[in-house]
C-alpha positions in Angstrom: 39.3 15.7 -8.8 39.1 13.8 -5.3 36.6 16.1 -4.2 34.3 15.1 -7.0 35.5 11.6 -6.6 34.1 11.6 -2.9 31.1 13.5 -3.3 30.0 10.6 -5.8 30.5 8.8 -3.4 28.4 10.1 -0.7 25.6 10.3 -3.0 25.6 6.6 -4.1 26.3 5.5 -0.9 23.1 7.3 0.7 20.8 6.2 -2.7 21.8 2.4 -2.4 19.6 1.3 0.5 16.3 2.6 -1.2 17.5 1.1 -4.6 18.7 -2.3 -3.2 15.3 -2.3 -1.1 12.9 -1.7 -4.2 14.9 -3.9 -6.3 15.0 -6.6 -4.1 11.3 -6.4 -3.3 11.1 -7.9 -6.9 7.8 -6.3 -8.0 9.8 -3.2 -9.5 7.9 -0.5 -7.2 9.4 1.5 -4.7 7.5 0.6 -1.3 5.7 4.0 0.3 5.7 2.7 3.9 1.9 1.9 3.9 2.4 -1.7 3.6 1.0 -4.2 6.3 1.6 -8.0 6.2 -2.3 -9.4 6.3 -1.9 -13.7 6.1 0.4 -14.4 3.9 0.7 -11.5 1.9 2.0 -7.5 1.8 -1.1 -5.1 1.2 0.0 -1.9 0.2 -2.4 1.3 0.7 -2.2 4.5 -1.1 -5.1 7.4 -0.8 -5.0 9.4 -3.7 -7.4 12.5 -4.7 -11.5 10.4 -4.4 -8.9 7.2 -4.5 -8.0 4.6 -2.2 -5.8 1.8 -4.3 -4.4 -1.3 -2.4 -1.7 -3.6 -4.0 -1.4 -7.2 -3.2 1.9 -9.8 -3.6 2.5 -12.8 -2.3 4.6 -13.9 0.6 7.8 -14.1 -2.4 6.9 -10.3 -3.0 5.2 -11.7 -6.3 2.1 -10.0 -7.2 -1.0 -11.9 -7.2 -4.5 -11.2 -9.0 -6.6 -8.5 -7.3 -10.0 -10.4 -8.7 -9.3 -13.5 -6.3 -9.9 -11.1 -3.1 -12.8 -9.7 -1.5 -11.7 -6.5 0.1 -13.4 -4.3 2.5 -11.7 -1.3 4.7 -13.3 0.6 7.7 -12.3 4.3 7.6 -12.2 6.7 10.3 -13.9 9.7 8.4 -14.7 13.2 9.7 -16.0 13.9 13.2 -15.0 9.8 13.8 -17.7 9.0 11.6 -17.0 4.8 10.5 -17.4 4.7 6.5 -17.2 1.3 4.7 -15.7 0.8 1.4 -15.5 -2.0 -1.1 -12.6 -2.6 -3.3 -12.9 -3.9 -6.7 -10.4 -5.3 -8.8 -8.3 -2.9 -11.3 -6.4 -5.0 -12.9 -3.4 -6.4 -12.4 -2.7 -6.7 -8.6 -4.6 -3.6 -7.6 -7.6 -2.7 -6.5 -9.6 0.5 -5.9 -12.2 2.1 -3.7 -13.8 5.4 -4.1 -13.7 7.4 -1.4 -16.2 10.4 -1.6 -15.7 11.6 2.5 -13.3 13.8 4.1 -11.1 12.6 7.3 -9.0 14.3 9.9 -5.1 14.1 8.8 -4.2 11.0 8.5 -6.5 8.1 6.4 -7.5 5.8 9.3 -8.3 2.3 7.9 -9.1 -1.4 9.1 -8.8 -3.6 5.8 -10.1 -6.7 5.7 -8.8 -9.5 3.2 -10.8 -12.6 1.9 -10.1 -15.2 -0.4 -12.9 -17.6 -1.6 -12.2 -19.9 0.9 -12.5 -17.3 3.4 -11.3 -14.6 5.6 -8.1 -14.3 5.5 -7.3 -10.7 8.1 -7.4 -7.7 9.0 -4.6 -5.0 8.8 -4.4 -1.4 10.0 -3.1 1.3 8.0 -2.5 4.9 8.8 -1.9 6.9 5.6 -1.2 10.0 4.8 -3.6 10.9 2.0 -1.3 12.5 -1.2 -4.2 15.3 -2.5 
């Protein structure tokens, strides 16, 4: 019975930091690591299949509406080829870019943020694409 006791234990104890950090993020996502502070706000990249799919919240981890940002990213593609794609809103807090190019390992990318009242930065991702 102690042994059973203390492996519970272990496990919770190992699962708490990831479930304290997502909770406390406050936007009820768990955070992939692909997330780069640009202004005043947390810009989260993910490269999925022809996808590429950023997130914005707020500096109080609050999302914010993907239709008030301009969004642009400079990709590294194959053979260091620069490609340029333009986000458009998806709803919610998201937006989404096609990407219809191939790239060597990792998904190289300068985004660029910009609110009507203009630029607002630039941040640098380095994703791994999930196929």
């Amino acid at each position: 019975m102690r042994r059973r006791t203390m492996t519970g234990l272990v496990a919770a104890t190992a699962l708490a930091p990831t479930l304290a950090w997502g909770q406390a993020a406050g936007h009820g996502h768990a955070h992939s690591g692909n997330e780069v502070r640009i202004g005043r706000h947390e810009v989260e990249l993910a490269v999925r299949g022809g996808q590429a799919t950023l997130s914005i919240v707020d500096d109080k981890e609050q999302p914010v509406d993907g239709a008030a940002f301009g969004v642009t990213a400079v990709v590294l593609a194959r053979g260091n080829e620069r490609r340029t794609l333009e986000f458009r809103p998806a709803g919610g807090n998201r937006l989404v870019a096609p990407v219809d190019f191939q790239v060597d390992g990792k998904f190289r990318a300068t985004v660029t943020l910009r609110s009507p009242g203009g630029e607002l930065g630039t941040g640098r991702f380095n994703v791994d694409p999930a196929r």
